[in-house]
MARBA-3410 file (N, C-alpha, C, O; in Angstrom, 1 decimal):
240
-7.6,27.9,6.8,-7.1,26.6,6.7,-8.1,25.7,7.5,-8.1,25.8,8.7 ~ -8.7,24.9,7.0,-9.5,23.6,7.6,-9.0,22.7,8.3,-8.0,22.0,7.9 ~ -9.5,22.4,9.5,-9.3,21.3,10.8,-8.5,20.4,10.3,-7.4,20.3,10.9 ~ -8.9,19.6,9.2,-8.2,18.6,8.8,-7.2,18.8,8.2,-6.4,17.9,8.1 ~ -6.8,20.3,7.3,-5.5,20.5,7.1,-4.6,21.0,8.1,-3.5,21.4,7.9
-5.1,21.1,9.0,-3.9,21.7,10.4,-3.6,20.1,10.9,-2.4,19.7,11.2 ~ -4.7,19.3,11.1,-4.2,18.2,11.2,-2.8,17.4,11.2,-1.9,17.1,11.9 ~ -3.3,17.2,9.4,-2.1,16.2,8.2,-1.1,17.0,8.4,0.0,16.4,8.3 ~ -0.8,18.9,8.7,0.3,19.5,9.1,0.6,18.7,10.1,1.4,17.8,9.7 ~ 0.4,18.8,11.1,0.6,18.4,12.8,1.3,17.0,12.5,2.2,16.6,13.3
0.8,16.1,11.4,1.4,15.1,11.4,2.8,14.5,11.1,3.4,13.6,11.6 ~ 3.1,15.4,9.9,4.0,16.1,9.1,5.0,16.4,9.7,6.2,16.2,9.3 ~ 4.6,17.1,11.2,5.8,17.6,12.2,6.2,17.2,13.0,7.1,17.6,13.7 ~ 5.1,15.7,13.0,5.7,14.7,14.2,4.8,14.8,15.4,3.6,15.2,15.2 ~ 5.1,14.6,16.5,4.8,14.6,18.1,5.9,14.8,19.0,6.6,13.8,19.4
6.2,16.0,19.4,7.1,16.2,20.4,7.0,15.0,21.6,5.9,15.0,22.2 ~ 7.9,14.1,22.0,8.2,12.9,22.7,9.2,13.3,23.7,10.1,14.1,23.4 ~ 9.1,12.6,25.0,10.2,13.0,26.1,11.4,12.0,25.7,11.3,10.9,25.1 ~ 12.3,12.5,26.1,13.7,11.7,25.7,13.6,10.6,25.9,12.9,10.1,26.8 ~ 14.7,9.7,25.0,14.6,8.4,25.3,15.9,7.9,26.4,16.9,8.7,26.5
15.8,6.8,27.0,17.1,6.5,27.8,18.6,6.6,26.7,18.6,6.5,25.4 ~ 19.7,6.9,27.6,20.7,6.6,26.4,21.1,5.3,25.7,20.9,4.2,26.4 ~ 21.4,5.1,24.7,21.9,4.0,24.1,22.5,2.9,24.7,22.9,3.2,25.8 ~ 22.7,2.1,24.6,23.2,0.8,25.2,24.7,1.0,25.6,25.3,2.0,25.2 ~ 25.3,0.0,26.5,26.4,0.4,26.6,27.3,-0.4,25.5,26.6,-1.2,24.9
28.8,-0.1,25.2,29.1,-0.7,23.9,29.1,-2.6,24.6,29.4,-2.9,25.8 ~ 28.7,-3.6,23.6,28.6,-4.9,24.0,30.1,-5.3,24.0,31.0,-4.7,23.5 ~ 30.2,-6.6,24.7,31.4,-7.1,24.8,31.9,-8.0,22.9,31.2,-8.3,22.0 ~ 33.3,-8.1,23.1,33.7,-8.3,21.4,32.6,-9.7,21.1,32.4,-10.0,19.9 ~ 32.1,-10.3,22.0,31.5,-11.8,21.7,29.9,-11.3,21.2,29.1,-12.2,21.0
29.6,-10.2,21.0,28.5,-9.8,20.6,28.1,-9.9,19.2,28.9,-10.6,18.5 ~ 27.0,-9.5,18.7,26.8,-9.2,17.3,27.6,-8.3,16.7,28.0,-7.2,17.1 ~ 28.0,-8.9,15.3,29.2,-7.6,14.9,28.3,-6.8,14.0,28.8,-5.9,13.2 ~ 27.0,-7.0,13.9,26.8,-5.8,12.7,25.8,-5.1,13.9,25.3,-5.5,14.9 ~ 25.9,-3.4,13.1,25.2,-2.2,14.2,23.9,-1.9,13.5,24.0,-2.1,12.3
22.9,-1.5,13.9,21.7,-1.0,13.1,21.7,0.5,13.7,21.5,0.5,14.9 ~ 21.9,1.7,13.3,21.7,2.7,13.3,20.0,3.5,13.1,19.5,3.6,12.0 ~ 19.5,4.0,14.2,18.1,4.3,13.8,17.8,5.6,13.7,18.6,6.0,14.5 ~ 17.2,6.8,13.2,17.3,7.6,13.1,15.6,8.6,12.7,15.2,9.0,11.7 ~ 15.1,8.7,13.8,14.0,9.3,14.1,13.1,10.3,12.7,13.7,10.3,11.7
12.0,10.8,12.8,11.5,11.6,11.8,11.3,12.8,12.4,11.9,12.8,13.5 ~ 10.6,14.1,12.1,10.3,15.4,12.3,10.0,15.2,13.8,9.6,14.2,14.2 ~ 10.2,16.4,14.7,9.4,16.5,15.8,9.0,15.5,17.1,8.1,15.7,17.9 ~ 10.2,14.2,16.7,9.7,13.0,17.3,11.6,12.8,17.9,12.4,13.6,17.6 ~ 11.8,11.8,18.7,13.1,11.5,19.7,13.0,10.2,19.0,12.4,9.8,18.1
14.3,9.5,20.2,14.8,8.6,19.8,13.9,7.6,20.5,14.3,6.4,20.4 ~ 12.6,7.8,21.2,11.8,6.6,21.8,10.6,6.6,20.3,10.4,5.6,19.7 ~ 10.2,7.4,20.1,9.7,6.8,18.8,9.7,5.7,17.8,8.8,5.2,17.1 ~ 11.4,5.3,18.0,12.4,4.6,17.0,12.3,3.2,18.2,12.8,2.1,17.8 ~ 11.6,3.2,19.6,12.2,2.2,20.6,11.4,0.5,20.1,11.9,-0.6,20.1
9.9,1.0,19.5,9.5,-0.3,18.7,10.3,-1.2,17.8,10.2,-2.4,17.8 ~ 11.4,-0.3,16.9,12.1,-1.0,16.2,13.2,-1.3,16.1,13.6,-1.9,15.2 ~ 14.2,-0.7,17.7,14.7,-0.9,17.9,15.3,-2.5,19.1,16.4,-3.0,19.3 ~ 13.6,-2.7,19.7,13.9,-3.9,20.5,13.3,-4.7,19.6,13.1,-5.8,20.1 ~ 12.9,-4.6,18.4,12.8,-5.8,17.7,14.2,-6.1,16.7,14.3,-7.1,15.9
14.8,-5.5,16.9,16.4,-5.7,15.8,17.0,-6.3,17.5,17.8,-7.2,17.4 ~ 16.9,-5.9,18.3,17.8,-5.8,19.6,17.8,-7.7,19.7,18.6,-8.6,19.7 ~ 16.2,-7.6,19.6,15.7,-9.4,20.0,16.3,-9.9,18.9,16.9,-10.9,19.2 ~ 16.5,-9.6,17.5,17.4,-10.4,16.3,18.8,-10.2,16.6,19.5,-10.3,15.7 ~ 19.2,-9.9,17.5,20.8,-10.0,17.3,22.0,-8.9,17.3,23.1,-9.0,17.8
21.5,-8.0,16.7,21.9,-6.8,16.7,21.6,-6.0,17.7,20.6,-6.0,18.4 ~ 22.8,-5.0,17.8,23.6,-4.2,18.3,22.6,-2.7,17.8,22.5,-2.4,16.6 ~ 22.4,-2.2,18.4,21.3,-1.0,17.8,22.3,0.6,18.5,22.9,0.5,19.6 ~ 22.4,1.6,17.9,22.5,2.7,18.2,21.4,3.6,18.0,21.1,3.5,16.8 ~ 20.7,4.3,18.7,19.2,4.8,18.7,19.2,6.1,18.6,18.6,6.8,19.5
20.0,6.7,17.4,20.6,8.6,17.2,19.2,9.4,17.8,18.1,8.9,17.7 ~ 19.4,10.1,18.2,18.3,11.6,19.0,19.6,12.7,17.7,20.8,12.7,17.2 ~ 18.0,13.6,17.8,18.7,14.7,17.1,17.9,15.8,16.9,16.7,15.6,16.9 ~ 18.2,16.9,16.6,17.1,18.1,16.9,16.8,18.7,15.4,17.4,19.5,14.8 ~ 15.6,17.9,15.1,15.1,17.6,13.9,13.8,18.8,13.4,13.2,18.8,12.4
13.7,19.5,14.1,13.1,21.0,14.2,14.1,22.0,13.9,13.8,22.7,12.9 ~ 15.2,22.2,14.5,15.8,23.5,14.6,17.0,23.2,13.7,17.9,24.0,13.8 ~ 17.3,22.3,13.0,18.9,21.9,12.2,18.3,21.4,10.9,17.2,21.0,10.7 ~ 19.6,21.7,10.0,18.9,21.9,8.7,19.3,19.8,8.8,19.4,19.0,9.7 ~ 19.3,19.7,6.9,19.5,18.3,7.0,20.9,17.8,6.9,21.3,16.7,7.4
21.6,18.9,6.2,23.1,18.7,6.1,23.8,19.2,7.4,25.0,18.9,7.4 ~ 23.1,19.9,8.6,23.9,20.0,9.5,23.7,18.5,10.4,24.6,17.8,10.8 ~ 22.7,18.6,10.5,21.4,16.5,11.3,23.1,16.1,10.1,24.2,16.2,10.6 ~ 23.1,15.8,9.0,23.8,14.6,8.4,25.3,14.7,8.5,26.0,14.0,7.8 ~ 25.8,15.3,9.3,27.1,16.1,9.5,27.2,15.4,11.2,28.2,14.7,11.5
26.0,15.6,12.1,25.9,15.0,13.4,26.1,13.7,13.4,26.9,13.3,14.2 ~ 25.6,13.1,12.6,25.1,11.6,12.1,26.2,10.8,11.5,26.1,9.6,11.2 ~ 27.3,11.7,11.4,28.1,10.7,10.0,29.0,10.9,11.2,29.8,10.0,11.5 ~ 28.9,12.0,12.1,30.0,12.1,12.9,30.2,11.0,14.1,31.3,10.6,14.4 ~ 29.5,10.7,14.4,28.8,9.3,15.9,28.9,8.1,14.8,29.4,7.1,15.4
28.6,7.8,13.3,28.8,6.9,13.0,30.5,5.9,12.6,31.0,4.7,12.6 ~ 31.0,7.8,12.5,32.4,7.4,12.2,33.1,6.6,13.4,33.9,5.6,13.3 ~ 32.6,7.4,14.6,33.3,6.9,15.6,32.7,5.4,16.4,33.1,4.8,17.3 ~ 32.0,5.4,15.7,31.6,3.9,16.5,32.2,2.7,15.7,32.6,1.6,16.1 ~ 32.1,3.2,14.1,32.6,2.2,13.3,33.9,2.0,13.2,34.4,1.4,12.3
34.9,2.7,14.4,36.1,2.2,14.5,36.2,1.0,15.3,37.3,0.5,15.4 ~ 35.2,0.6,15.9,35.6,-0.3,16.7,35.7,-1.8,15.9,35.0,-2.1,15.0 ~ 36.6,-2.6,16.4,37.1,-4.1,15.9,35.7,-4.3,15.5,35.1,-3.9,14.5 ~ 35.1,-5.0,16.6,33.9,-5.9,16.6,33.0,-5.3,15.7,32.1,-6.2,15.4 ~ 32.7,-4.2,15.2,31.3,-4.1,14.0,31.9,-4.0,12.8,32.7,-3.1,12.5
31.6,-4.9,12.1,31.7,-5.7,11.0,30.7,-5.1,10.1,31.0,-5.4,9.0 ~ 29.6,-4.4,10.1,28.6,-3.5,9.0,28.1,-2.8,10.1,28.0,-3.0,11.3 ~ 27.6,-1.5,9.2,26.6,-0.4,10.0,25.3,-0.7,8.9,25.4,-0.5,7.7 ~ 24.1,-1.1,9.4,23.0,-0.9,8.5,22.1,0.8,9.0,22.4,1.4,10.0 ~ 21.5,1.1,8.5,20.7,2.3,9.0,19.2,1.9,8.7,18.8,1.1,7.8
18.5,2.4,9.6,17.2,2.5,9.6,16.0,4.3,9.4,15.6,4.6,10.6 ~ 15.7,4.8,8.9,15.0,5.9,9.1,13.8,5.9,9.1,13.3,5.0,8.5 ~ 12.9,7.0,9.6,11.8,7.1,9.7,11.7,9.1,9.0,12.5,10.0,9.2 ~ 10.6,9.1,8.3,10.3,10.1,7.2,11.7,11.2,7.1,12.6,10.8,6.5 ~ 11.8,12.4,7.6,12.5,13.0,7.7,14.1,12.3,7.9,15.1,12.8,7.4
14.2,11.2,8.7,15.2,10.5,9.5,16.1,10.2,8.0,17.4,10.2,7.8 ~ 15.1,9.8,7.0,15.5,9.1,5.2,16.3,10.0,5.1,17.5,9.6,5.0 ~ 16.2,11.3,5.1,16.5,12.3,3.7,17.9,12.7,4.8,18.8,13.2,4.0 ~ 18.5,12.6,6.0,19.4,12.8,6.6,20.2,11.6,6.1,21.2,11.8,5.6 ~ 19.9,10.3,6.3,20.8,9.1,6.0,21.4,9.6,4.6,22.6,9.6,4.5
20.7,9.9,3.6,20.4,10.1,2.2,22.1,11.0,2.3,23.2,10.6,1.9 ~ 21.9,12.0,2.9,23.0,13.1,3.1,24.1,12.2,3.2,24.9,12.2,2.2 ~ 24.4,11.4,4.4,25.6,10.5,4.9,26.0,9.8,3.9,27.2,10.0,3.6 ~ 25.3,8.8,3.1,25.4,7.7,2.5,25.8,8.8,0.9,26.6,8.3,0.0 ~ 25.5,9.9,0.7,25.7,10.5,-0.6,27.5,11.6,-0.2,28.3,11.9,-1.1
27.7,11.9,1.2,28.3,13.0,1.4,29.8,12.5,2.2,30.9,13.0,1.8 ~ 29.5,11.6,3.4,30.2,11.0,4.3,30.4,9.5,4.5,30.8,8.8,5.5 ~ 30.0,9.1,3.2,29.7,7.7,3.6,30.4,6.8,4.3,31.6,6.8,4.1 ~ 29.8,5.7,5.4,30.4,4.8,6.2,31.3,4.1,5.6,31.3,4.1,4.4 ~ 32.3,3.5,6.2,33.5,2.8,5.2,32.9,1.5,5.3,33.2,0.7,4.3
31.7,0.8,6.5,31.4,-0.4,6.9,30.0,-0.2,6.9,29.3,-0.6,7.8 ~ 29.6,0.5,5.6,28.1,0.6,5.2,27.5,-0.5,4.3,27.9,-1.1,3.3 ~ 25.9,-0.9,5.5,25.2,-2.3,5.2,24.3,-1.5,4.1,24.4,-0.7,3.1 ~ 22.9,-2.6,5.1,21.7,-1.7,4.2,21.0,-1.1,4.9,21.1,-1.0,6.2 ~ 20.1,-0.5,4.0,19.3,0.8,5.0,17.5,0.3,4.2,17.0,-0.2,3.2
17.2,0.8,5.3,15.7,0.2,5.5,14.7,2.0,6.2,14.8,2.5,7.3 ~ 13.9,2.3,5.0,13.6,3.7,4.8,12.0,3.6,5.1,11.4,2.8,4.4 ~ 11.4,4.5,6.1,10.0,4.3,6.6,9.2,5.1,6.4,8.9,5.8,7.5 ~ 8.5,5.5,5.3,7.8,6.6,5.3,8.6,8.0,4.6,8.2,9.2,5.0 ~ 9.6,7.8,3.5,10.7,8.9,3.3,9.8,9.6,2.1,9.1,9.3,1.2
10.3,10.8,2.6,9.8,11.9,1.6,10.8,12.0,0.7,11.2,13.1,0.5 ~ 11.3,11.0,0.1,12.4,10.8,-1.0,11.9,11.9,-2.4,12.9,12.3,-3.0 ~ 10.9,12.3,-2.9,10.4,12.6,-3.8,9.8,14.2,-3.0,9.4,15.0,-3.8 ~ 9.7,14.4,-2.2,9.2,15.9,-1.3,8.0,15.7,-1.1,7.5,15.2,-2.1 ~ 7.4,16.0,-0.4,5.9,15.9,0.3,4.8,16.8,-0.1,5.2,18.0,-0.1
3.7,16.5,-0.5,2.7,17.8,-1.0,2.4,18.8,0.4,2.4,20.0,0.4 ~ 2.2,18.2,1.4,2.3,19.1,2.7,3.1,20.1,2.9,2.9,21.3,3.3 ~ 4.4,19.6,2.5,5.4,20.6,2.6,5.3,21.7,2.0,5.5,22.9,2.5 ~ 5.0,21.3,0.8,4.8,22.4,-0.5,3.5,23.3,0.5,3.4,24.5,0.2 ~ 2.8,22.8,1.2,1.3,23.6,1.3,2.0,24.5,2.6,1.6,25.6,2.7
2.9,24.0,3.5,2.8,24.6,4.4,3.8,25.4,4.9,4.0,26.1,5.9 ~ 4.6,24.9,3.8,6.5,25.9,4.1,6.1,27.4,4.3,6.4,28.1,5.3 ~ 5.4,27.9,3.1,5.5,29.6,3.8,5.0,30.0,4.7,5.3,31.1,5.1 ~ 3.9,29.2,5.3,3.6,30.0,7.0,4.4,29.0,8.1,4.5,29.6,9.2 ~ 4.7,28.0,8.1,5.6,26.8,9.0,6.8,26.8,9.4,7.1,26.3,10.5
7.9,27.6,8.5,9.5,27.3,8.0,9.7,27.8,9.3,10.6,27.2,9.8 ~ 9.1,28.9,10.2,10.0,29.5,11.3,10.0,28.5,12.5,10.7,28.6,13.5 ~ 8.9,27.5,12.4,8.6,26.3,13.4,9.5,24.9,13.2,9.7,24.0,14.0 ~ 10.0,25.1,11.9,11.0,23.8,11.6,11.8,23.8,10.4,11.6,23.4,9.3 ~ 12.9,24.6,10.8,14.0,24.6,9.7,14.0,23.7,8.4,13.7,24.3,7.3
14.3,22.1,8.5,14.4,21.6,7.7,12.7,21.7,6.6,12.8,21.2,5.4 ~ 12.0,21.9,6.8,10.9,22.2,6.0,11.2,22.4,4.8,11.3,21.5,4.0 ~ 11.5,23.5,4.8,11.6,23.8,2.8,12.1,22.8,1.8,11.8,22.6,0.6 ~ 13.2,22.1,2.8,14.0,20.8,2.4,13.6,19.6,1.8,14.2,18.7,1.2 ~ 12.1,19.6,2.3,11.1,18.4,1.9,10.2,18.7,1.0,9.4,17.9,0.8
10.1,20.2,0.3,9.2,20.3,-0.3,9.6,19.5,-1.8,10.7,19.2,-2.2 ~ 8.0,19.4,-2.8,8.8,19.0,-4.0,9.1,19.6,-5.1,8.8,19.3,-6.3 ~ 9.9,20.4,-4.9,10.6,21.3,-5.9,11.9,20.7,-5.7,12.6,20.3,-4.7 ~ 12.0,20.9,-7.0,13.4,20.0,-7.7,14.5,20.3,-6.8,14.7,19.4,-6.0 ~ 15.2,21.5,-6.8,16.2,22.1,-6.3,16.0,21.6,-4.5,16.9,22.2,-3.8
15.0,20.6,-3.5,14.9,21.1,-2.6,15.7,19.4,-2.2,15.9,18.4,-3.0 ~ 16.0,19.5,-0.8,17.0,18.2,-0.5,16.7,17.3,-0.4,17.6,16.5,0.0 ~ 15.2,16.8,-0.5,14.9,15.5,-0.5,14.5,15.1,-2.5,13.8,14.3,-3.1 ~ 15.1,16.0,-3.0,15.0,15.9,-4.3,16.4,16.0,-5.1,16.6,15.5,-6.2 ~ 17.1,16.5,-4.5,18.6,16.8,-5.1,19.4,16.0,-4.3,19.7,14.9,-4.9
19.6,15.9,-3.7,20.5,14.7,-2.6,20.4,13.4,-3.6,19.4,12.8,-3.9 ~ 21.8,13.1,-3.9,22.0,11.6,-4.9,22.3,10.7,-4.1,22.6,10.9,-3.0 ~ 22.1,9.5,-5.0,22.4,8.3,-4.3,23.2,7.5,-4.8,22.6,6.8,-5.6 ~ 24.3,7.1,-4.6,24.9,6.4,-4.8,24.6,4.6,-5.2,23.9,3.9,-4.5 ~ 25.1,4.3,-6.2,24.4,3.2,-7.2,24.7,1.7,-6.3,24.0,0.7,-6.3
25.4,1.9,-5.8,25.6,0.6,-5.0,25.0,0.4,-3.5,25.4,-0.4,-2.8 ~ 24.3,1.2,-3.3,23.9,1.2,-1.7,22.2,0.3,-2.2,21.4,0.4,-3.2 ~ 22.2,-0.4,-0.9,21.2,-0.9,-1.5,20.6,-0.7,-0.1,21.1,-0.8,1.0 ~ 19.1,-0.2,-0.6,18.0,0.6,0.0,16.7,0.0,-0.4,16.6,-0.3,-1.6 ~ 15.8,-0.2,0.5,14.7,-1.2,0.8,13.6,0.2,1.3,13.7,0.6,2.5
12.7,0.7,0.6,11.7,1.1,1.1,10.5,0.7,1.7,10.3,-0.5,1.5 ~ 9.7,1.3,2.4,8.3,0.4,3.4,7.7,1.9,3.2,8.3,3.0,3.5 ~ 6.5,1.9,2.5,5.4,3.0,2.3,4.1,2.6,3.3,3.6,1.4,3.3 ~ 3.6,3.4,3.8,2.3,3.4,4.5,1.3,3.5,3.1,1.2,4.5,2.3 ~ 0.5,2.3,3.1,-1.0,2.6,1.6,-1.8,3.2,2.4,-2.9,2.9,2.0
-2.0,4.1,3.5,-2.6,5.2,3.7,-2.4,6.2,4.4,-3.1,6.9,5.1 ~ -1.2,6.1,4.2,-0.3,7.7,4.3,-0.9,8.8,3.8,-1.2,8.7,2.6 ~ -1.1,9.6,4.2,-1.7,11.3,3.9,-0.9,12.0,3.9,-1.0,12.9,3.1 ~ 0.2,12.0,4.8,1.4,12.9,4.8,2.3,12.9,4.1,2.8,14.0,3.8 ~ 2.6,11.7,3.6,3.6,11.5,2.7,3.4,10.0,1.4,3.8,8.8,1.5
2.8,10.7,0.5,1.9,9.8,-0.5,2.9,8.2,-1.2,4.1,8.2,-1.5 ~ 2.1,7.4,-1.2,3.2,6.7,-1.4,4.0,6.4,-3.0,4.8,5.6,-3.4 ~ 3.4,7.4,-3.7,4.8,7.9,-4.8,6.1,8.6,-4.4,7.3,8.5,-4.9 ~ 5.4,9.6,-3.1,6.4,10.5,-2.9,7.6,9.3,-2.1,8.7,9.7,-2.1 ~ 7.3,8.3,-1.7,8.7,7.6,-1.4,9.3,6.7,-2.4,9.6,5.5,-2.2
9.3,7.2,-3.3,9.8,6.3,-4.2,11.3,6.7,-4.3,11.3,7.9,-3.9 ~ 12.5,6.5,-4.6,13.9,6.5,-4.7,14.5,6.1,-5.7,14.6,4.8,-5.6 ~ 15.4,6.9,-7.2,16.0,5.9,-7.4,16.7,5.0,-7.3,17.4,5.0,-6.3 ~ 16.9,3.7,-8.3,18.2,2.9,-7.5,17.6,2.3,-6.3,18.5,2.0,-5.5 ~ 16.3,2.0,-6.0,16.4,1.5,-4.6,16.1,0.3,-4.9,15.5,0.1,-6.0
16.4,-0.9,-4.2,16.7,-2.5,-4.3,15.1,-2.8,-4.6,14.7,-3.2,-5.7 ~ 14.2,-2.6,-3.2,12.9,-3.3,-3.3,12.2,-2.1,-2.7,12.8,-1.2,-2.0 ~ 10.8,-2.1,-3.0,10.0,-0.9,-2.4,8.6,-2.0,-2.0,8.3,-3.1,-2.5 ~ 8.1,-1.5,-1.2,6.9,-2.8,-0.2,6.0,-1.8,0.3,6.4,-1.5,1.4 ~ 4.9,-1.2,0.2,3.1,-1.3,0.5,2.9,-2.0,1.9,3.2,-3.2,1.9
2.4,-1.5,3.0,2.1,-1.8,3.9,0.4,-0.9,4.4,0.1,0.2,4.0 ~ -0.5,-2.0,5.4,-1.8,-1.2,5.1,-1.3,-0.6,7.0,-1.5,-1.0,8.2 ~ -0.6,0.9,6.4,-0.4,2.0,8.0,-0.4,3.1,7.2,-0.4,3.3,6.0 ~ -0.5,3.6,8.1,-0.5,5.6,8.2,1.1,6.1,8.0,1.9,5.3,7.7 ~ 1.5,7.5,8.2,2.6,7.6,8.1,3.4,7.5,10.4,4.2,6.7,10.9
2.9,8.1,10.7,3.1,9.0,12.4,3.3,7.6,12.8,4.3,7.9,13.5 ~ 3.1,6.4,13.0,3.2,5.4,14.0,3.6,4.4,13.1,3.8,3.5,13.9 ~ 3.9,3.9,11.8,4.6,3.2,10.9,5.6,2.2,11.4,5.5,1.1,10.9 ~ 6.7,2.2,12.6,7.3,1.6,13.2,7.1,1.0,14.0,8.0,0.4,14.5 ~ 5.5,0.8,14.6,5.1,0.2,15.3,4.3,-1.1,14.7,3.9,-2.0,15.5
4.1,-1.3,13.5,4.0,-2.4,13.1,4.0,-3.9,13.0,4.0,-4.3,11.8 ~ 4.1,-4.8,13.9,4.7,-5.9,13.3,4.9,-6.6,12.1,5.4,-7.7,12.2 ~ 4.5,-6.1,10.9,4.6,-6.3,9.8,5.9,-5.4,9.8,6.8,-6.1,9.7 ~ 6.2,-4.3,9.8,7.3,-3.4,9.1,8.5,-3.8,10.2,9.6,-3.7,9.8 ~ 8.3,-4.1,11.4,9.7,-4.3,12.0,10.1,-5.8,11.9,11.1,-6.3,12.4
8.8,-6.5,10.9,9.8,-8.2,10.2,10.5,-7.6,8.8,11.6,-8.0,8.4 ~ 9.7,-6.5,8.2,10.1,-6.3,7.2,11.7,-5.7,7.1,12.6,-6.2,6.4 ~ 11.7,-4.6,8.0,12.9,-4.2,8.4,13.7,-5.1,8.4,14.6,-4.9,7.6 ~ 13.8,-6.1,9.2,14.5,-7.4,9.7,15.1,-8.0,8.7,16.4,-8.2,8.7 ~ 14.3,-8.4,7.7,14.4,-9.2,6.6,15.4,-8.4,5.4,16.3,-8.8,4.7
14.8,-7.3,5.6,15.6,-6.7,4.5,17.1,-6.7,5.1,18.0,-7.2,4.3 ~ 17.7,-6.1,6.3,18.4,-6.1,7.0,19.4,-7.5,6.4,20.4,-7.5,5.7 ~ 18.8,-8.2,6.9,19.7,-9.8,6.6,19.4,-10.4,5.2,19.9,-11.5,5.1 ~ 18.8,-10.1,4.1,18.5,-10.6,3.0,18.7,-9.4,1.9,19.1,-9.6,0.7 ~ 18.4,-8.3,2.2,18.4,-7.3,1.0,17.2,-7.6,0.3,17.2,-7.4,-0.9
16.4,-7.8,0.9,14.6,-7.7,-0.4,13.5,-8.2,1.1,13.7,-8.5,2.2 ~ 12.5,-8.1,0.1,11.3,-7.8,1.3,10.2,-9.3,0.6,9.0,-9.4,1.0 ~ 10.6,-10.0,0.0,10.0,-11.0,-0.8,8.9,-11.8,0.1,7.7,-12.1,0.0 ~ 10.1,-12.2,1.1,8.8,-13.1,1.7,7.1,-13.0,2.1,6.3,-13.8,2.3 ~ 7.1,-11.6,1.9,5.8,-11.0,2.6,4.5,-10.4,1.6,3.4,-10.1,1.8
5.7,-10.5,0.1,5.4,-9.5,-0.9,3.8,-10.2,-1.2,3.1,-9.2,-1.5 ~ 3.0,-11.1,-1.3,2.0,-11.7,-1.5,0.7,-10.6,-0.4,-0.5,-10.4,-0.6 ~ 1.7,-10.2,0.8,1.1,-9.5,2.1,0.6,-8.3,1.8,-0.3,-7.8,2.3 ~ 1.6,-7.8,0.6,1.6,-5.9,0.1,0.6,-6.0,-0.7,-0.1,-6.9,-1.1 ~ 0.8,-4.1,-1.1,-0.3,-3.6,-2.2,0.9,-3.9,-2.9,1.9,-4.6,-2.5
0.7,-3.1,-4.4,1.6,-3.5,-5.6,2.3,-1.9,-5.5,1.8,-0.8,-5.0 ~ 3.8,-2.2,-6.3,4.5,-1.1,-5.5,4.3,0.4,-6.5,4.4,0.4,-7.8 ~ 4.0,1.9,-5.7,3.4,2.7,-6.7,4.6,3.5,-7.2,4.4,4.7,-7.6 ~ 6.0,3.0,-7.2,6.8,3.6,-7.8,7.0,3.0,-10.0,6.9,1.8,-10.5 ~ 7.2,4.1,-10.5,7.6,3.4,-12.1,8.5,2.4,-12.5,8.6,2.1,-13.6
END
């Protein structure tokens, strides 16, 4: 295997990150009533997610910033975790919508919730780098990799695997953001049916959230449901 394919692996799997502080404490009822839910990618925590979380924080919203052990748990067990902390928060009076946010791997878990558990006070979701279509990496490196990160096989692109079989529900409206020079995760492979707007951004896949382009974009979509304003800014989108 060549330097540069152990690489685009390594990237694939993320960057093991030291924890992030816990989540905020809950706001008082005079706060923002809608929640943004963020939800990290492969091998990475909840500070990963912290770029786009204090830029939703500075718009107004109320952020929950999920940690989860995205190595060792399949995606239906991660989407089982996730629906469970969602449920409970969305009892409270004061939040009025849950939106979700993910990052690569982070997608194909919301995907689970929104198809399996869904929120009763589900917004929109705003998808960063999703191996919605399965990853050619995956396919290259699941049989020597799988014992380093469970969910693996799950992204590869074979039909039967769960970022390929996992449905979506026709009314959820979903906003993708592709890196136009992604290696890890090509930007066909995020394409989704059913999804509202899909948007070309010039990043990589591993640091995507650090953007100020993608955490307006996020923003926008969040409160508008389309990515328009910027669309002059994008490549042209490579889904059919």
């Amino acid at each position: 295997m060549t330097p540069a394919a152990w690489l685009s692996c390594w990237l694939l799997l993320g960057t093991p990150e030291a924890a992030a502080a816990p989540s905020p404490a809950t706001p008082s009822p005079s706060a923002a009533h809608e929640l943004v839910v963020l939800v990290h990618g492969m091998g990475r925590t909840r500070r990963s997610m912290l770029p786009v979380q204090r830029a939703l924080e500075q718009a107004g919203y109320e952020v929950l910033n999920h940690g989860y052990p995205s190595r060792r748990a399949t995606v239906a067990e991660s989407g089982q975790a996730l629906a469970e902390r969602i449920a409970a928060v969305e009892r409270r009076p004061d939040i009025a919508r849950v939106h979700m946010v993910g990052h690569s791997l982070g997608n194909i878990v919301i995907r689970w919730v929104i198809a399996y558990q869904r929120p009763s006070k589900l917004g929109r979701i705003v998808m960063l780098a999703p191996p919605n279509q399965g990853a050619h990496l995956a396919d290259e490196f699941a049989p020597w990799l799988s014992w380093l990160s469970r969910p693996r096989p799950e992204l590869t692109t074979r039909p039967g695997s769960a970022a390929r079989a996992i449905p979506t529900p026709d009314d959820v409206e979903i906003g993708v953001i592709a890196g136009s020079y992604d290696y890890t995760v090509r930007p066909p492979e995020t394409c989704l049916a059913g999804q509202r707007d899909h948007i070309l951004v010039p990043s990589g896949h591993t640091f995507i959230m650090r953007k100020r382009q993608v955490q307006r974009l996020t923003k926008r979509f969040i409160r508008r449901g389309a990515f328009a304003e910027e669309a002059q800014a994008s490549r042209p989108c490579p889904c059919p």
